[in-house]
C-alpha positions in Angstrom: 23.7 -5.1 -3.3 19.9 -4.5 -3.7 18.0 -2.7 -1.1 14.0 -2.9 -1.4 12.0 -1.2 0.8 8.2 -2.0 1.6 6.0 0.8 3.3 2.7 -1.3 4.3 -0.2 -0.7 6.4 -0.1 -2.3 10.0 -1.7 -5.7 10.5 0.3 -7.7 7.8 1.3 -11.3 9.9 5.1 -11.8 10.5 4.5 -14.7 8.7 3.3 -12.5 5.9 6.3 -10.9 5.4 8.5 -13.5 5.9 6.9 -14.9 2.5 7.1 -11.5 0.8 10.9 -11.2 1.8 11.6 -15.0 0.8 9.2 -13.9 -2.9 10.8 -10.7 -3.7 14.4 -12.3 -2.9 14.4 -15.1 -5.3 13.1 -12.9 -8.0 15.8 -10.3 -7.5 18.0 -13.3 -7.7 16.7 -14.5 -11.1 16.1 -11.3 -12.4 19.7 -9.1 -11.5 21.6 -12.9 -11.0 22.9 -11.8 -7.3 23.6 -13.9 -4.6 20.6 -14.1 -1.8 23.0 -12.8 0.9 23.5 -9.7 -1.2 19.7 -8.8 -1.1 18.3 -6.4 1.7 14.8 -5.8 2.4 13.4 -3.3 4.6 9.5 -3.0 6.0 8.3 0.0 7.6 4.9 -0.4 9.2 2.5 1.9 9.3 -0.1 3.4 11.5 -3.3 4.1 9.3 -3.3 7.4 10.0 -0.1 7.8 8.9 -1.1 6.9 5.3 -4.0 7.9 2.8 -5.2 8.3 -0.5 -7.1 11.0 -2.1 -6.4 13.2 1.2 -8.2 10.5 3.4 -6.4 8.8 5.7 -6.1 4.9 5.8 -7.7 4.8 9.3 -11.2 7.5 7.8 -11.5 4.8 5.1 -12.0 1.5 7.4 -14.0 3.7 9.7 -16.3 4.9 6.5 -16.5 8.0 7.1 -18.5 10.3 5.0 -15.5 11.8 3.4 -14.0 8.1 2.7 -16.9 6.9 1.1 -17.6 10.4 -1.4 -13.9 9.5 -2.4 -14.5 5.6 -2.7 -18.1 5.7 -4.6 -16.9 8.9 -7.0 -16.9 7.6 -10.4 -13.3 7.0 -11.8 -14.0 9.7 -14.7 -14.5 12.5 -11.9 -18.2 13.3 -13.6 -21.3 15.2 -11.2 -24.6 16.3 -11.7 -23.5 19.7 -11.9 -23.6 20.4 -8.0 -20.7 18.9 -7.2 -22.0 15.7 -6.2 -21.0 12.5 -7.7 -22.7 11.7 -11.0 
């Protein structure tokens, strides 16, 4: 019996994730040949604070704070001018 789990940011539609569930089900059925009954999908929802990236939480980044956007406009390579400031 598959068990998938989804850990997603609040604000996805409950229609959303009805078509996710219904998408990920009859791809685990074509792909591992179970029955649809046998799948089991869990979604956790979560508060953007409860989540970031790159130390910043989810809920700093749609605010744009300062520290969101130094870790958003930072070129992918990591490079600076030599006083720690982006490149």
């Amino acid at each position: 019996m598959p068990i998938i789990e989804f850990h997603l940011l609040e604000g996805r539609t409950v229609d959303q994730k009805r078509r996710l569930c219904d998408a990920v089900t009859k791809t685990v059925v074509d792909v591992l040949g179970v029955r649809r009954e046998q799948v089991r999908i869990l979604i956790h929802n979560l508060p953007p604070e409860n989540f970031s990236v790159a130390g910043i939480t989810a809920l700093d980044q749609a605010a744009g704070s300062g520290a969101a956007k130094a870790v958003t406009e930072a070129p992918a390579n990591g490079a600076t001018n030599g006083k720690g400031v982006s490149a």
